[in-house]
N, C-alpha and C positions, 0 to 999 in steps of 0.2 A: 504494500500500500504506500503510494506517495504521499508526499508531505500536503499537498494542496488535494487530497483523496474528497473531501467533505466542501471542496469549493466548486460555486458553481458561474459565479460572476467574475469580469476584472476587466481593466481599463487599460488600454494599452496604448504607449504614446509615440507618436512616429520619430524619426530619426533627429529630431531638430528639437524633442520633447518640446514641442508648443501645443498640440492638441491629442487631446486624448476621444481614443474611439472604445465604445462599449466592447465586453465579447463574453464571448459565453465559454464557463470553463468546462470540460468533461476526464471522464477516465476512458482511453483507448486499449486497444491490445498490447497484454506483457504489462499492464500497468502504467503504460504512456499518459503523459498528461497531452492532451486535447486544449486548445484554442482556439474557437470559431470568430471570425472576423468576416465581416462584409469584403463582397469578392475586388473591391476597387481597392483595398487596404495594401499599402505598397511593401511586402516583406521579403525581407533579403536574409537567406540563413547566415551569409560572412558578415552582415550589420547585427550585432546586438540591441535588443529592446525595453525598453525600461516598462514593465509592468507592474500593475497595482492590483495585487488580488483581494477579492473581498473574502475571505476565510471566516466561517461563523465560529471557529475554533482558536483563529490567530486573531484575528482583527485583519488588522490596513496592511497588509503586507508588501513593501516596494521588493522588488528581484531585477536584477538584468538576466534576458534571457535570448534566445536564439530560437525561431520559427524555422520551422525546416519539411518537407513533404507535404507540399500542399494539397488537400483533397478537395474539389470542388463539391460541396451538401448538394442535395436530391432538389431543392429549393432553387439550386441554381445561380442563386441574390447571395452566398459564402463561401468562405474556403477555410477546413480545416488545419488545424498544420500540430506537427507535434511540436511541442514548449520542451526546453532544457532549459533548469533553471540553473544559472551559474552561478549568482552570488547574490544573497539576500543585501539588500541596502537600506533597510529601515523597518521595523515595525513598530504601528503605532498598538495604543494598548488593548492589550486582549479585553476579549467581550465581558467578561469577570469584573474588569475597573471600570466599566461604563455604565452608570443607572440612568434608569428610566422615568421619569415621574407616572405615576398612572393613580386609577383610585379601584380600586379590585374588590368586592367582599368575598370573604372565603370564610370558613367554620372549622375554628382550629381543637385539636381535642391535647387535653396534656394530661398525660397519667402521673398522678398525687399520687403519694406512697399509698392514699387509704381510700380512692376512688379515682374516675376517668369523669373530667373535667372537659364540657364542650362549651363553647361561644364563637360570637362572632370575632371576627376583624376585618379590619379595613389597610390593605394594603397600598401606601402610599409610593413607594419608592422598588424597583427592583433591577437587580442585577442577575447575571447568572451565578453571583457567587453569595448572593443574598437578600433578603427585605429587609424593609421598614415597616410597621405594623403599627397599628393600633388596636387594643384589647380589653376590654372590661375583666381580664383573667389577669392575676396579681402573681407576674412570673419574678426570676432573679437570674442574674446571668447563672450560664451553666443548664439552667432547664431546656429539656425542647417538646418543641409543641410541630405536631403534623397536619398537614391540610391536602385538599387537592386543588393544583393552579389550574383553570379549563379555559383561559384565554390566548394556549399560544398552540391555536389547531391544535389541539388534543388535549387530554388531562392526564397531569402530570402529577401526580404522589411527591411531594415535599416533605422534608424533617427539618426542622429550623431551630437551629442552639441562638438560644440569647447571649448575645454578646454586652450590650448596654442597655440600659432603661434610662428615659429621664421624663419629665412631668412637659408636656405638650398641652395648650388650648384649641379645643374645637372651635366652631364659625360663634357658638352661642359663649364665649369665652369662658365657658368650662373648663377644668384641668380632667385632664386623661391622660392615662400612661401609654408610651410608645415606646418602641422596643427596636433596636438595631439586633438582627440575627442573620446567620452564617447557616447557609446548607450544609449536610451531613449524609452523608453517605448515599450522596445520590448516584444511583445509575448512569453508565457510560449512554445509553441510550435518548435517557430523559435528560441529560445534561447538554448533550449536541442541541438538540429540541428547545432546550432553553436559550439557549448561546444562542440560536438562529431568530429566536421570538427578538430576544434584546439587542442584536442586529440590525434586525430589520426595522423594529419601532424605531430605534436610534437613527438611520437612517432618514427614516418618514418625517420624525420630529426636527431633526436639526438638518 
């Protein structure tokens, strides 16, 4: 499996890096990495290309690379080519250190040593590496409470350790406790799923 195995977009900028053209990433035969470009896109396998992948697992990844084997798509309007990537030159930060703002309710349950505890919350902030919560349930760092996330195409089973608490007002200038928490032992599968949801809203929003 290649490095960009889980990428499906990326930007690629011609020889003078002044504009950059969409392309679509794939996996080819042997594990090839695939680059689809619009068939007028000018690629020379002896010029190296400065690409931008959108990686839901890396972030913003810059590479110089080398197009080489052009295949003309069924479409006609593209041309495949296999990508070598020769040397990373930048990544910005994984999808992990980017939150989201949103407002989410989900129904978290927390097992007390002497019963199973449910209520609401309202999730204010989320990353793939964590929430922001708010709770009428009286936690302390170290506890964790589970929910299921069902806004990012699919429902995704969370475990959430509190990290911080501190005293937040609602819009009715209320105090209510909110909670900074860390996922815990999430799934290689639900966790791509997530990277890709906080990806993509990141994207749309900024």
């Amino acid at each position: 499996m290649t490095e960009f195995s889980h990428c499906r977009k990326a930007e690629v900028f011609d020889k003078n890096k002044n504009q950059a053209v969409i392309a679509a990433v794939s996996m080819g035969p042997m594990d090839s990495l695939l680059v689809t470009l619009p068939r007028d896109f000018k690629a020379s396998s002896a010029s190296p290309v400065q690409i931008v992948f959108y990686d839901p697992m890396q972030g913003l990844v810059t590479c110089r690379c080398t197009l080489s084997a052009p295949l003309v798509t069924d479409d006609r309007q593209h041309c495949s080519y296999r990508c070598q990537v020769l040397d990373k030159l930048s990544q910005e930060q994984r999808r992990e250190d980017i939150k989201i703002s949103l407002t989410a309710k989900v129904t978290v349950t927390f097992e007390a040593p002497d019963r199973t505890l449910e209520a609401p919350a309202t999730i204010h902030n989320l990353s793939a590496g964590g929430i922001y919560m708010v709770t009428d349930l009286k936690l302390k760092p170290g506890d964790q409470v589970f929910f299921y996330f069902h806004d990012a195409g699919g429902t995704i089973p969370l475990t959430a350790e509190v990290l911080r608490e501190e005293i937040r007002y609602d819009r009715y200038s209320r105090p209510v406790k909110g909670y900074g928490c860390r996922f815990v032992d999430l799934a290689p599968m639900y966790e791509l799923q997530l990277r890709s949801f906080v990806f993509k809203e990141a994207r749309r929003i900024y």
